[in-house]
N, C-alpha and C positions, 0 to 999 in steps of 0.2 A: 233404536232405544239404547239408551245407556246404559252401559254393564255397571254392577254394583262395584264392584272390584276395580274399577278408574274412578270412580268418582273420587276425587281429593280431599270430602269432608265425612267426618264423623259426627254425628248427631249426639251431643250430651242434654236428656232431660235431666231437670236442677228440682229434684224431689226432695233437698235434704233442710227445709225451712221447717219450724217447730209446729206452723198450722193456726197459732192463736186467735185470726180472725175466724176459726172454722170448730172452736172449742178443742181447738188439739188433736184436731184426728185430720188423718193422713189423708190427702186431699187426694191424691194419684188414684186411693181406691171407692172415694167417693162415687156414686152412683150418678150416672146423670145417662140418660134416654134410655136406662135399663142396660147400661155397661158401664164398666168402671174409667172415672175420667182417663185415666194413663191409657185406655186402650184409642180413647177419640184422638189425643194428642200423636201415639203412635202411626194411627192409622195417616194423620198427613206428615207425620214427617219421614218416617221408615223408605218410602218410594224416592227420596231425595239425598238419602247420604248411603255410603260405603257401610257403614255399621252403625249400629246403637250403644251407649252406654248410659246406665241410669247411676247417677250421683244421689245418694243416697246416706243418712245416717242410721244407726241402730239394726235391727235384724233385718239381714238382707229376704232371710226365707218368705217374708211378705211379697216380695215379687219373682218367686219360683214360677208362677203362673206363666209368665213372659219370654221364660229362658233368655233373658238378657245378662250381660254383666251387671255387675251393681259395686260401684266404685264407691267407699265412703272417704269423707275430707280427708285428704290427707294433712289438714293441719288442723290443731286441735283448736274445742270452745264456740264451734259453731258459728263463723267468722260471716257468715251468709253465700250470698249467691255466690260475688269474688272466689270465694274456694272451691266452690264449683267449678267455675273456670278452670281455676289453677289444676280440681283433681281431673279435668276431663283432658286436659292438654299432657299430666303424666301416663294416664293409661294408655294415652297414643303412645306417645314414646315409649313405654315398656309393652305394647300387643301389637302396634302398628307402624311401624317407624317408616317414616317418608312419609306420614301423610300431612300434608301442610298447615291444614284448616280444619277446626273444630265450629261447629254451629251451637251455640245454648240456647234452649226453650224450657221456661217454667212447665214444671207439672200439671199446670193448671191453666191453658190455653189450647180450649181445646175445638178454636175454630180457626187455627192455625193457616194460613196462606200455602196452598199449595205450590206455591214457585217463589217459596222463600229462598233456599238456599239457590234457585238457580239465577235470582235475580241482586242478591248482595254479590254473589262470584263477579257478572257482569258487573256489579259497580268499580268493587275492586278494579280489575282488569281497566275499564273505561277513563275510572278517574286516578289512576297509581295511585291508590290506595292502602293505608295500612290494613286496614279492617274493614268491616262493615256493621251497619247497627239499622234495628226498624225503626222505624216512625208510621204515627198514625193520625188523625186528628189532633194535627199539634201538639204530638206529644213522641220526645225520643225516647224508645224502650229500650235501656241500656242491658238487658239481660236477655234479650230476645239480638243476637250479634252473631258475626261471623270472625273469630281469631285465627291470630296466624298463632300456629304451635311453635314458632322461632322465638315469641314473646315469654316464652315460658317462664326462663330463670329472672329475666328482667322484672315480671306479676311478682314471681316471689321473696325476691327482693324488697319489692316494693311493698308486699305487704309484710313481712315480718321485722324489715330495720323500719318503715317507713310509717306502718300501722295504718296501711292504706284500706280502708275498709266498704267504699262507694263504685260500684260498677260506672257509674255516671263519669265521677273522678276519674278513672281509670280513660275510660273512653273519649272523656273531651282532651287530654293531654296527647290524644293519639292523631294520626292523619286518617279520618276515616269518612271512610262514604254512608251519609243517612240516606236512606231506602223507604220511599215515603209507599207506605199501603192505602186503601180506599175500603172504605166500609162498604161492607155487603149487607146484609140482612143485620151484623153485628159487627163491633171492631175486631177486627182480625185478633186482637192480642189481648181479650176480653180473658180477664182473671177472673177466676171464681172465687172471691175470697166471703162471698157471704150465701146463706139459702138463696136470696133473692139474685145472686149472682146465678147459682145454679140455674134456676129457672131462665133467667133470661138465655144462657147458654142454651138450655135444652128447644125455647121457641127457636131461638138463631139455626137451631142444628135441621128443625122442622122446617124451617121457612129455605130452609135450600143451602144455610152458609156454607 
């Protein structure tokens, strides 16, 4: 088994989006199978990276619960996911230094692939790869990725001369390996952005995913 403490990526959940399809409340502590969703997305990805950090805006004390970090944007205006990136690759560099690779997952995927991160590493590795990014039913989820923390000052560059504001964007300029997932019970990278999203999560979680 692998020690927590080799593994080369750090896990940043991207909870810091304003919620609008969900009437503005905070999706992470939304309910879903009688736990709050941040706890199902934790549960697969925690066993997969060296540490957690939650990217976050506004009061962190909402996820005292977790005893995790809770990193907010480090650039102002609520730039989106992109800053996410960018805050979860500074907190390495300032708590973790050496670690090469940051993994981001929404706060709101919470039937998550349990061999995500060990199967974008292999891509990398296989295809000299910059990065890595999922795909699912033809579809690339440019937020659900494996970065290298060497890209750092380059993201940020890019976005504050360059006003780069689309993970997509970011990701297709890059050499990266798409890492293609297979539906289970539900799409592995199934958002919750509505009630009815909820529900479908919650059959998915029952039917096995």
């Amino acid at each position: 088994m692998v020690q927590h403490e080799v593994i080369p990526v750090v896990g940043v959940v991207l909870a810091g989006g304003l919620g609008r399809r969900m009437g503005g409340a905070d999706k992470a502590l939304l309910e879903l199978d009688g736990r709050p969703l941040l706890d199902h997305v934790l549960d697969r990805l925690r066993p997969q990276v060296r540490s957690v950090v939650i990217n976050a805006n506004g009061d962190a004390a909402r996820f005292a619960p977790w005893s995790l970090p809770v990193a907010a944007d480090v650039l102002p205006d609520n730039l989106g996911p992109l800053a996410g990136v960018l805050t979860g690759m500074d907190w390495v560099v300032a708590n973790l230094p050496g670690v090469p690779w940051i993994v981001t997952v929404p706060n709101d995927t919470p039937v998550l692939p349990r061999d995500l991160v060990a199967r974008m590493l292999a891509a990398v590795a296989a295809e000299g790869a910059e990065m890595a990014c999922a795909a699912s039913g033809g579809w690339r989820h440019p937020v659900v990725a494996l970065w290298p923390v060497g890209q750092r000052t380059a993201l940020r560059r890019a976005m504050i001369f360059d006003g780069l504001r689309k993970a997509e964007t970011w990701v297709a300029g890059r050499r990266g390996a798409e890492v293609g997932f297979e539906a289970g019970a539900a799409d592995p990278f199934l958002n919750t952005n509505s009630p009815d999203d909820l529900a479908a999560a919650e059959a998915a979680l029952k039917a096995g995913a």
